[in-house]
C-alpha positions as CSV (number, residue, x, y, z in Angstrom):
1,X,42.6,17.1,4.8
2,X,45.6,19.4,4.3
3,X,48.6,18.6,6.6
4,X,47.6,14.9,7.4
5,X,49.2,12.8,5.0
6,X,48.0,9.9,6.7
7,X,44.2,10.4,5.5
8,X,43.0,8.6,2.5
9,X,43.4,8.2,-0.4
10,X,47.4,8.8,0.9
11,X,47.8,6.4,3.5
12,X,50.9,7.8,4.5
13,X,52.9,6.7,7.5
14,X,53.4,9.3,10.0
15,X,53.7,9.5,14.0
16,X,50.3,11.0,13.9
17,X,48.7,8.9,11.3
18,X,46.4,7.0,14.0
19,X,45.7,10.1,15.3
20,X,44.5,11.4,12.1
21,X,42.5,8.7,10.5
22,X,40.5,8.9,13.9
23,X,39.8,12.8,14.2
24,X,38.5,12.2,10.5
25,X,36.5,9.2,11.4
26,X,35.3,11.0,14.7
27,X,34.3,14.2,12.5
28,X,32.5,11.9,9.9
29,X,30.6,10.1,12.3
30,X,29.6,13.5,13.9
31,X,27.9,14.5,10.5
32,X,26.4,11.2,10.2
33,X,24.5,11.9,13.9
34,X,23.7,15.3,12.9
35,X,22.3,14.4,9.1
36,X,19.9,12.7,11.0
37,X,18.8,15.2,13.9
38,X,18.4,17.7,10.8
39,X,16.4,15.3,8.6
40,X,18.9,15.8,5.4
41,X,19.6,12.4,3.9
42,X,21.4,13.6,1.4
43,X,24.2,14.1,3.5
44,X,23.8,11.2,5.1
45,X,24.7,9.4,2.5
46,X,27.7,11.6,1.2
47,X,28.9,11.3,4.9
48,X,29.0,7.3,5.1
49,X,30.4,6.6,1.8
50,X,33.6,8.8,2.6
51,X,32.8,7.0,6.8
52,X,32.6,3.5,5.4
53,X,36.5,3.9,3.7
54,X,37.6,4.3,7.6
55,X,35.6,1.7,8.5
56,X,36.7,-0.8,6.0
57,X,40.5,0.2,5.4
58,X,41.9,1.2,8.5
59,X,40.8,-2.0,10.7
60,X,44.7,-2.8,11.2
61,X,45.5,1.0,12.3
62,X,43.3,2.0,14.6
63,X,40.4,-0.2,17.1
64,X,36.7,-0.1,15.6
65,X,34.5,2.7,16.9
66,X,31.4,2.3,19.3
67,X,29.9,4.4,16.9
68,X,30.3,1.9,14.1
69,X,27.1,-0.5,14.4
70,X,25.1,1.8,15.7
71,X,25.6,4.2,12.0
72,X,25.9,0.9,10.0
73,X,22.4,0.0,11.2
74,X,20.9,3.0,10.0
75,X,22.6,2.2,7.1
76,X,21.1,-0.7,6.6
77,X,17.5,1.2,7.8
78,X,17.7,3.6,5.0
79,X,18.4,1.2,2.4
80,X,15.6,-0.8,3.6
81,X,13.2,2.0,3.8
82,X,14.2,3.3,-0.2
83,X,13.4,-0.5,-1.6
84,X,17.1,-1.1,-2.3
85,X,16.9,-5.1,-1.1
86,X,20.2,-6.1,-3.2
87,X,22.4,-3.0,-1.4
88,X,20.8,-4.1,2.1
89,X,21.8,-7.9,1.7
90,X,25.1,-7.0,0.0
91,X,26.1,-4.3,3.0
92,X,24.2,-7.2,5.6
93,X,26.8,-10.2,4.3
94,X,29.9,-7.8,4.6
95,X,29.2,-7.9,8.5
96,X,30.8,-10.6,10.8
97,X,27.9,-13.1,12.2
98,X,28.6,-11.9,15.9
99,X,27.9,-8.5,14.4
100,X,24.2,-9.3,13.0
101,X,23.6,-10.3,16.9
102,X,24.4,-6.8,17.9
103,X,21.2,-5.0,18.9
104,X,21.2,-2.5,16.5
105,X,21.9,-5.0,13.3
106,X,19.5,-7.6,14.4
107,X,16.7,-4.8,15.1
108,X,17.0,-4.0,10.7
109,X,17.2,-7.3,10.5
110,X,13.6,-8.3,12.1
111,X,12.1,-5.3,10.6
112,X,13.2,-6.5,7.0
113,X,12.1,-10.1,7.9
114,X,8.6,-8.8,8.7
115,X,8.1,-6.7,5.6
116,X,9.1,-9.6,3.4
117,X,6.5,-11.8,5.8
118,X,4.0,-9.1,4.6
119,X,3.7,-9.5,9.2
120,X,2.8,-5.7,9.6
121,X,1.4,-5.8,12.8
122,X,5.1,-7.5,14.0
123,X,6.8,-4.8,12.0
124,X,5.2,-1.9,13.8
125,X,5.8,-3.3,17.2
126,X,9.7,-3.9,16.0
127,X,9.6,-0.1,15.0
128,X,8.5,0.9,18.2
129,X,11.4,-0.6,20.0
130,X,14.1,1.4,18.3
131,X,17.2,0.7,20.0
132,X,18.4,4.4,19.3
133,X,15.9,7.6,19.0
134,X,18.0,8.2,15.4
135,X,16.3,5.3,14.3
136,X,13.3,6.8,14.8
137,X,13.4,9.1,11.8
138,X,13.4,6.3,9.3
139,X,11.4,3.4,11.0
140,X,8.8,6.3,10.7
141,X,9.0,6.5,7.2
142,X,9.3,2.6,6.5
143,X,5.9,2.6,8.3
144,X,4.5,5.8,6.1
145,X,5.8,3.3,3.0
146,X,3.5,0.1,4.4
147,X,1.0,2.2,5.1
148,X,0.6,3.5,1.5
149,X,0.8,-0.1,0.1
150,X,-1.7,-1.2,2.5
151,X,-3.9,1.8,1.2
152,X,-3.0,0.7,-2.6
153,X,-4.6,-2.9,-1.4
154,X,-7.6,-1.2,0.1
155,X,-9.0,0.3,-3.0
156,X,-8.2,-2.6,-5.1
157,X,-9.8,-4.8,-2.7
158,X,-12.7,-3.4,-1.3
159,X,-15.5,-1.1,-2.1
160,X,-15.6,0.6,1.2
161,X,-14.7,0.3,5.0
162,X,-15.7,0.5,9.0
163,X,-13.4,3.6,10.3
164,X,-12.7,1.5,13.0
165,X,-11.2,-1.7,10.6
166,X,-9.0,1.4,8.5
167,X,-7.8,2.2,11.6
168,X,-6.1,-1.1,12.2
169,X,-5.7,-1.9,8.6
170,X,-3.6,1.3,7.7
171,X,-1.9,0.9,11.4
172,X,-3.0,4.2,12.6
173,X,-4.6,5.3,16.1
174,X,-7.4,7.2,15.7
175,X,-10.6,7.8,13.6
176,X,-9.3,11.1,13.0
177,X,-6.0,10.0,11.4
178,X,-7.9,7.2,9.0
179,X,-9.9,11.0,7.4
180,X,-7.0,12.9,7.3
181,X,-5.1,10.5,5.4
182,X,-8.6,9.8,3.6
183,X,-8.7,13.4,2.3
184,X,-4.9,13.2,1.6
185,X,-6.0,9.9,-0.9
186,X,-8.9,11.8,-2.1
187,X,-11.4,8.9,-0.6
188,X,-14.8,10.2,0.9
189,X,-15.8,9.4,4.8
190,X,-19.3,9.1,5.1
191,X,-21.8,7.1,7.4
192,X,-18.7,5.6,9.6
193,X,-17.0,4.1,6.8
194,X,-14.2,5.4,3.9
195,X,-15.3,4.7,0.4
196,X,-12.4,4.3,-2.1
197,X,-12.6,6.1,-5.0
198,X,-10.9,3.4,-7.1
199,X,-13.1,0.7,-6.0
200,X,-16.3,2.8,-7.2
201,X,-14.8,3.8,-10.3
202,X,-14.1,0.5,-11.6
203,X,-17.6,-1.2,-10.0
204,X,-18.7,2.0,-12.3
205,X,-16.6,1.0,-15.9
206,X,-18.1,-3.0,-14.6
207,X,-21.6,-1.6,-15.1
208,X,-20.9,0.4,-17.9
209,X,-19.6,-2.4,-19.7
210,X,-22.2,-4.9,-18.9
211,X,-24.1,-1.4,-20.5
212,X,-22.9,-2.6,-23.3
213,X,-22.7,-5.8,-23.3
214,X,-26.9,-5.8,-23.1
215,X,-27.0,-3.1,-25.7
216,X,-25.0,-5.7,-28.1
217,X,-27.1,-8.8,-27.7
218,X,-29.7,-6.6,-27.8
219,X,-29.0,-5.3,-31.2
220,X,-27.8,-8.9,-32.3
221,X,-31.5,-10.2,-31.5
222,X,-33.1,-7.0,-33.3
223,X,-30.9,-8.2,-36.5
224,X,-31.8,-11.8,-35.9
225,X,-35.6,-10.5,-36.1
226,X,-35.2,-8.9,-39.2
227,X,-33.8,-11.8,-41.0
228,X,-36.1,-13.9,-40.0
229,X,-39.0,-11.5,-40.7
């Protein structure tokens, strides 16, 4: 920022520079917050990486914010929710162990234990007890995440299902929400229960090729008639 030398990547010592480094921490965090309310990750991201230089380099200037674990457990949310395991334990291990107790670590912390338990039902009771209504926005789509792989299972796995066992299964509430997210999948809902697609088609190439497997020993006996004959 122009006229506060004090900012990184300067450093500059001033009689303001405390001052300084926490307006621009203050401002950063506020864009953090507001990323969030808005739904644009994007910024989110841009906005912690130039946050996390405050919160990393300027412990001996100025006292931590209460902001800090609060946006450092999102953090840790987001990268848990895009797959990136190595950032989240990197980021995790940079934290002081009386920090991981804090309420907002520790909650990341048991949802990322329960996905890597494959312990869904845990993880959607953990996501209900956000510690912050931010956290909401992301424990939402870690859920939306599960609930596709748990779909992905489905139509490996089975043939069809009850509505009522997809509605526990994908970790919805209602009979309703199972056929909307059936149409969404392209599945058909018919007689009470959700037929998979997948499943069909490949009980379908199963008989086709047992088609032709009968076909084959069929013409190998036909062969072994004329030769004989």
């Amino acid at each position: 920022m122009m006229g506060m030398p004090g900012l990184p990547p300067l450093y500059q010592e001033s009689p303001t520079r405390q001052q300084e480094l926490q307006l621009a921490r203050d401002a950063l965090e506020h864009a953090i917050l507001l990323s969030i309310k808005l739904g644009d990750e994007d910024a989110f991201e841009r906005n912690f990486l130039q946050l996390q230089t405050y919160y990393m380099d300027t412990k001996a200037v100025m006292p931590p914010s209460e902001q800090q674990l609060p946006i450092l457990g999102l953090r840790l949310l987001r990268l848990l929710v895009q797959n990136r395991l190595a950032e989240f334990h990197t980021e995790l291990e940079t934290l002081a162990p009386e920090s991981q107790e804090n309420v907002y670590i520790k909650h990341v912390i048991n949802l990322e234990q329960c996905l890597m338990e494959g312990a869904y039902k845990k993880l959607l009771e953990h996501s209900k007890d956000n510690p912050s209504d931010l956290y909401s926005h992301f424990t939402e789509q870690l859920i939306d995440t599960v609930r596709e792989d748990i779909a992905d299972c489905c139509e490996k796995s089975y043939q069809s299902l009850a509505l009522k066992d997809a509605v526990a299964l994908l970790m919805l509430k209602t009979q309703k929400q199972v056929k909307e997210h059936a149409e969404d999948r392209g599945w058909e809902v018919r007689d009470g229960r959700v037929h998979f697609q997948t499943a069909e088609l490949s009980k379908q190439m199963l008989d086709e090729q047992n088609s032709f497997e009968a076909i084959r020993h069929t013409l190998l006996y036909a062969r072994e008639l004329e030769r004989i004959v």
